[in-house]
Each structure stands twice: as C-alpha cells, then as structure tokens.
C-alpha positions in Angstrom: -13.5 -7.5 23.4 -12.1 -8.8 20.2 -14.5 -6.7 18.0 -12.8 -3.6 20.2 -9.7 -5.0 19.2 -10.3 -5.8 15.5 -11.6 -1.9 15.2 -9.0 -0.7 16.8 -6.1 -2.6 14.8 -8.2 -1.5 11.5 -7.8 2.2 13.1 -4.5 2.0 13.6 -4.0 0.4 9.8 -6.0 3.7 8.3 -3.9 6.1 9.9 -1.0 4.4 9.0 -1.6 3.9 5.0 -2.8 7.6 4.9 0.4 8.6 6.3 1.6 6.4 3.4 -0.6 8.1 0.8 0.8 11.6 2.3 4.6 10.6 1.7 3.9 9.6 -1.5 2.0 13.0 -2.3 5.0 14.7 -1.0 7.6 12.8 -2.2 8.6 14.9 -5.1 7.3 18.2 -5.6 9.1 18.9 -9.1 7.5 15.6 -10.5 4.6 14.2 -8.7 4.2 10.6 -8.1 0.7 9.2 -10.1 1.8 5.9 -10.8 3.5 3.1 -8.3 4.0 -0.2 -8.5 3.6 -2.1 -5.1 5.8 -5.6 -5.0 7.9 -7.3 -2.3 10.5 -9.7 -2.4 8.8 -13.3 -1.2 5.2 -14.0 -1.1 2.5 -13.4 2.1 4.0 -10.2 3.0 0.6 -8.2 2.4 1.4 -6.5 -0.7 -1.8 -6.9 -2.3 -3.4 -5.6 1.0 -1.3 -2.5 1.2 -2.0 -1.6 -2.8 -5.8 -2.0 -1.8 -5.4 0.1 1.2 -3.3 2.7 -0.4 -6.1 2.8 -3.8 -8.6 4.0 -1.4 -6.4 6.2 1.1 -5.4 8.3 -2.0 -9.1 8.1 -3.5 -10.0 9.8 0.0 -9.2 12.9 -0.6 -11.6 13.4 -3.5 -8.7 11.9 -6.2 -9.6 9.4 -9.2 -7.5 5.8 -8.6 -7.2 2.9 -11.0 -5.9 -0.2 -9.2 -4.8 -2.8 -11.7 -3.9 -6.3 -11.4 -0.5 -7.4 -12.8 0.0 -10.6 -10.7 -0.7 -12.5 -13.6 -0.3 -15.7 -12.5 -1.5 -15.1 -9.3 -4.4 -12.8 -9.4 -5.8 -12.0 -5.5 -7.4 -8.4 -5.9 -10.9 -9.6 -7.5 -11.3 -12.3 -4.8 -10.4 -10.0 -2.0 -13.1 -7.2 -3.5 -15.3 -9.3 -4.7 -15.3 -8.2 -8.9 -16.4 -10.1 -11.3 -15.1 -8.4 -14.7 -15.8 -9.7 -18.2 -12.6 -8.1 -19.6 -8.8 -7.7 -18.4 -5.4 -6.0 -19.2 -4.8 -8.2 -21.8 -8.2 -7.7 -23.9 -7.3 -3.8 -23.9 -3.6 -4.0 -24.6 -4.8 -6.2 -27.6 -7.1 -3.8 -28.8 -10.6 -6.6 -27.8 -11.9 -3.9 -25.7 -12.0 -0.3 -24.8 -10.6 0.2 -21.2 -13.7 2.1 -19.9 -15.3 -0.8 -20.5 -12.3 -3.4 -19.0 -12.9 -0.9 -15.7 -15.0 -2.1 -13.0 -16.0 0.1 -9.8 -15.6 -1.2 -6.5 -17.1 -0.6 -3.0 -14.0 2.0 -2.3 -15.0 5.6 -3.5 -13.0 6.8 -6.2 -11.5 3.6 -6.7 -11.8 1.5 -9.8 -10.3 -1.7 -10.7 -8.5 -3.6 -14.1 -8.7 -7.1 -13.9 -5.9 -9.5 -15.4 -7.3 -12.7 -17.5 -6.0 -15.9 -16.0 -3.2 -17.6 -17.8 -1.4 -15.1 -19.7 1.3 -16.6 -21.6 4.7 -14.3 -21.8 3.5 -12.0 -18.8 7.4 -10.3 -19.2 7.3 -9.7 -22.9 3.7 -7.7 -22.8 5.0 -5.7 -20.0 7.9 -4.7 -21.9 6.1 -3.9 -25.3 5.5 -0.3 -26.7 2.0 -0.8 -26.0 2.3 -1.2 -22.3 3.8 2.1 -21.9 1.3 3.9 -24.3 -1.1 2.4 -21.7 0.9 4.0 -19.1 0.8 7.2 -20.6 -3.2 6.7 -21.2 -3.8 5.5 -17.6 -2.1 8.8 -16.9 -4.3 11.2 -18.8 -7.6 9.4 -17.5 -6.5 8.8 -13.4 -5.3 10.8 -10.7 -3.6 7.9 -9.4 -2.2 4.1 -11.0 -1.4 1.6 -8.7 -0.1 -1.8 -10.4 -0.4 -5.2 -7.9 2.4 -6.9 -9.1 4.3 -10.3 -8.6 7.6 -10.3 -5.4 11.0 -10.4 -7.0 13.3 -11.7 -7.7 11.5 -14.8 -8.8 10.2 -12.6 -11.8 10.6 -9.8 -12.9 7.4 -8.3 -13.9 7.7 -5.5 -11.2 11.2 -4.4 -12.4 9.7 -3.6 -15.9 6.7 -1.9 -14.5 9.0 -0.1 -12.3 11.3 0.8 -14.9 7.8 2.9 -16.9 5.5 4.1 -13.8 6.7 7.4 -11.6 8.0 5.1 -8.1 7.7 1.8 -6.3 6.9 0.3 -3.1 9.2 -2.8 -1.7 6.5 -4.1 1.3 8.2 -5.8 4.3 7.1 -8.1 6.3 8.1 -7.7 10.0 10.5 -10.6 11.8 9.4 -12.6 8.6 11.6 -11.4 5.6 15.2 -11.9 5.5 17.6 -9.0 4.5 19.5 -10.8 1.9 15.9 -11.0 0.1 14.8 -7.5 0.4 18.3 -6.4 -0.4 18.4 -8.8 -3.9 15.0 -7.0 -4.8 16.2 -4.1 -4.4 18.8 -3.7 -6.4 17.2 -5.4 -9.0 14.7 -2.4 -8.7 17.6 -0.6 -9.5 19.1 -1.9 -12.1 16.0 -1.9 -14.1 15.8 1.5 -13.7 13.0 2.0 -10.7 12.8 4.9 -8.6 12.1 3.0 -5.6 10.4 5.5 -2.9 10.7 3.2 -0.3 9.9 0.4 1.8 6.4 -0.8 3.5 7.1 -2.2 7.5 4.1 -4.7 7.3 2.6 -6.6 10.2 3.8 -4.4 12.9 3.0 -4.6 16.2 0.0 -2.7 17.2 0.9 -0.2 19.4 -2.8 1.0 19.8 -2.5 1.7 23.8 0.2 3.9 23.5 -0.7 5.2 20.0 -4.7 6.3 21.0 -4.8 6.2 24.6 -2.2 8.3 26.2 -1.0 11.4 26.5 0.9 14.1 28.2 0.4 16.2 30.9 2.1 19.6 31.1 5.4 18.4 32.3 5.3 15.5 30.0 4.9 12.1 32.1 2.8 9.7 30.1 -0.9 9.4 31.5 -3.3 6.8 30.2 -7.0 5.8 30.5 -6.6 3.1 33.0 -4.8 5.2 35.4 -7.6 8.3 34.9 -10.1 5.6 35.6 -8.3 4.8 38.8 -8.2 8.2 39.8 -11.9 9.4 39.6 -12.8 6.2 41.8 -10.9 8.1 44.6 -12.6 9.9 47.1 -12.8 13.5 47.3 -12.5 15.8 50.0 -14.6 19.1 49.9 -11.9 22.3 50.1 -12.3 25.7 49.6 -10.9 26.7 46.3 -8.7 29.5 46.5 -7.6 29.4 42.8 -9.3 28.6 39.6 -7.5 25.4 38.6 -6.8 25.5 34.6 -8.2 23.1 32.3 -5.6 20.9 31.1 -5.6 20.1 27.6 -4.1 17.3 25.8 -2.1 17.7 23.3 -1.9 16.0 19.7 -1.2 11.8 19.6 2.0 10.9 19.2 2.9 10.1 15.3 3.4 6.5 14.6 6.8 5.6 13.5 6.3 3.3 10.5 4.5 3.5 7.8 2.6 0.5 8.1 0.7 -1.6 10.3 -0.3 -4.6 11.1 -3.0 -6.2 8.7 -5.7 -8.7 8.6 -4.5 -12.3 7.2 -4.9 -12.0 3.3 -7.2 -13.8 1.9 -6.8 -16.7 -0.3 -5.1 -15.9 -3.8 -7.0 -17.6 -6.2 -9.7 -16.4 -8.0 -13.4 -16.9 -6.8 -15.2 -19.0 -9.1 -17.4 -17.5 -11.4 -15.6 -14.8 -12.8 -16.0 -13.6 -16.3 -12.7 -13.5 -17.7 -11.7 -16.3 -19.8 -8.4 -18.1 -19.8 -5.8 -17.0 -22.9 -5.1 -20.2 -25.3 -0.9 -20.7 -24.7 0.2 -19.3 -28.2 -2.0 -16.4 -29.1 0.5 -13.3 -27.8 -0.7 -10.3 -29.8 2.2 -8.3 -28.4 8.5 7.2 3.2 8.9 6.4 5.5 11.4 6.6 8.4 11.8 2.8 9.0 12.7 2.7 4.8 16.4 4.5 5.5 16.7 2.9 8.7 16.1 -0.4 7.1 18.3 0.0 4.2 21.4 2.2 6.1 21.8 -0.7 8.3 22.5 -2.9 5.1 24.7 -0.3 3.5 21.8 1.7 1.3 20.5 4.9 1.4 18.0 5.4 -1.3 17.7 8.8 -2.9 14.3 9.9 -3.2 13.7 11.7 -6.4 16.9 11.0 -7.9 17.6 9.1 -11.0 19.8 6.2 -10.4 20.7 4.9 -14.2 
C-alpha cells in the first residue's frame, strides 16, 4: 500500500511539473523563455526539487537542459543526483577550464549539470561581473534550456542578480508553511532588480490523487469513482431480454489539476556527499503559470504581468 501511494504521489508530481514546463513554453511567444532562475523566499520549500524536476520535464520533449548550481554556499543538487564533478562555475568563469569539460551528465535524459566549488568568496560580486552574463549568453548558444538553483531571498541576493540577466524566474511556495509578508518581500525585490518573474510554484500540495486519477463523469456529469464501480459489479444480475443496444459509455478526459505543483518527497540533505572532486576556493583569490500564481498574489495586492518589462 505505501509503495501504491509513493507511485502514485510521484504520478501526480510528473504531471504537475510538465504542466509547469508547458506554461513556461508558452509563456511568451514573442521572446521565449530558455533561461530561469528557480528561488524562494525562506529555506525547505523544495526549490531545488522543483529545478530538478523541471531540468528533466523540459529535457522530455527531446530539448537540451543545463541545470547549474548557484547555491553557493549551500550546494544540494550533486548530493541529491549523485555527481561527483572535478570542476565548477567558478573554474570556467575564471577561465581554469573549458565548460564542456566543467559539464557532467546525469541519470535524466537530456539533462546535464554545472557544479559550484564549495566556499566561494564574494558569490554577489561574480554574479554581477561582465563575465557572468557573457556566460549567460554562451549557455544560450550551447542549451535549449538554463535553469540556475539559486539561494531564497531576501537573505541574499544572488537570485535577484541572476534574475536581473536570465529570460524569467520562479518564486516556489511552500503550502501552509510560508508566510505572505515573505513571499511578498521577495518579490518585489525580484522586481526591483529587474526580474521578470513568471510566477509562483504551490509546493507540497495536497495530493488529490483520488479525485485527480480515479474519477470521472458519466453523461449527465455526477462524479463516479472506482470504489463505487467495484460495488456495483458485485451486484447480482438479473437475466432480461434486451430490447435496445445499450451505448458504451465513455469517459471523458481527467480533470486538470489546479496548481502547478505538487506535493514532493522530503529533500534530501544539503550538504555535499563526501568525496567530491571539487576543491574549496582559498578566501582571497576572486578573479572577477500557473493559476494559483495570480490568485496568490491578487489577494496581496499584485498582479504580475507576464511578458512585460517592469523597470
């Protein structure tokens, strides 16, 4: 029974991301969205999970996806996959390395992953260089898709500067867990930098798997579910002549989840597994849409404008 329910809450997490990779797709036709920076506002609302999720839901349809690491000081994305990489962001903005070889694959098809050394001294003022958005702009020319991991706000700002080069961002939610006043403070400072924020990710819904894959509608519309059809052929039947062909009744289509997101699996632990290749930086040695997303912010007295510039 719980390995019914574990598949069926990772079910209901796949459909909901790809419906999250198809907003994004469609979020602006006139400039496409190919990079995204995913953040929140505290810590432990699945952010890293959802970038993860969304590197392979967009890799899915045949596309090319680089998912980097920009939670410099606290890296979760090589423990969660398992990568062990001998290089990082900050050998190939400093020239130590070619990127193709800082890129590791992962398990996910399509998906590849940059690594960020531990340590980094200055995280802000290496975003911010000229050299970070010439990386940008290179990422962009060798991927279909970026996605940055990046630290919550407003304790730092690393995902406002990102935000501020890359095409959109992603503020992830938690559900009954973050307060307003904290997704409303990283929001607008998503704004003031500059961000085209796309939206917001509902995380750690409830699952509503029974409703979601189970029922469905009869031809006047009353809901009709599995139990209820089981309960029905244990009745006994009385043989009649037929006088009519009865039709076939068909069901029609599931009906569309409502958030973006889903519940998710606890993250696992951010630090590091031991054993990876990457090698601390000495200090001192710096060479440089969902539906629930208006809902959410209309109640608070925002309505973000997809595709607009906000300056």
């Amino acid at each position: 029974m719980a390995k019914n329910s574990q598949t069926g809450d990772r079910a209901v997490m796949q459909n909901a991301v790809k419906t999250l990779a198809t907003n994004i797709r469609f979020a602006s036709v006139d400039s496409p969205v190919r990079s995204l920076v995913v953040t929140s506002s505290i810590s432990n609302e699945g952010k890293s999970t959802i970038a993860i999720a969304l590197a392979e839901a967009l890799a899915s349809g045949g596309k090319s996806v680089l998912l980097v690491e920009c939670d410099m000081r606290r890296r979760t994305i090589a423990g969660v996959l398992g990568l062990h990489a001998q290089s990082g962001l900050y050998a190939v903005l400093s020239s130590q390395v070619e990127l193709r070889d800082a890129v590791v694959p992962t398990s996910m098809r399509g998906v590849s992953f940059l690594d960020s050394e531990p340590h980094i001294p200055n995280p802000v003022d290496i975003l911010s260089s000229r050299r970070f958005h010439s990386f940008v702009e290179t990422l962009h020319s060798s991927y279909d898709y970026v996605i940055f991991d990046t630290p919550p706000l407003p304790a730092f700002v690393d995902a406002a500067v990102i935000g501020s080069v890359v095409d959109g961002t992603l503020l992830v939610v938690r559900r009954n867990f973050t307060k307003r006043e904290a997704v409303l403070g990283a929001y607008e400072q998503l704004k003031k930098a500059g961000a085209n924020v796309l939206g917001t990710v509902l995380n750690y819904c409830e699952n509503e798997r029974s409703e979601y894959y189970y029922e469905y509608y009869n031809k006047k519309g009353s809901k009709r579910d599995r139990a209820a059809d089981a309960d029905a052929s244990q009745l006994p039947t009385t043989p009649a002549r037929q006088t009519a062909p009865v039709a076939r009744q068909t069901a029609p289509a599931p009906r569309p989840a409502t958030a973006p997101a889903a519940r998710q699996a606890p993250q696992a632990a951010p630090v590091a597994r031991q054993g990876s290749g990457l090698r601390p930086i000495p200090q001192g040695t710096v060479a440089a849409s969902p539906d629930s997303t208006s809902q959410f912010l209309a109640q608070a007295g925002y309505r973000p404008r997809y595709g607009e510039d906000d300056e």
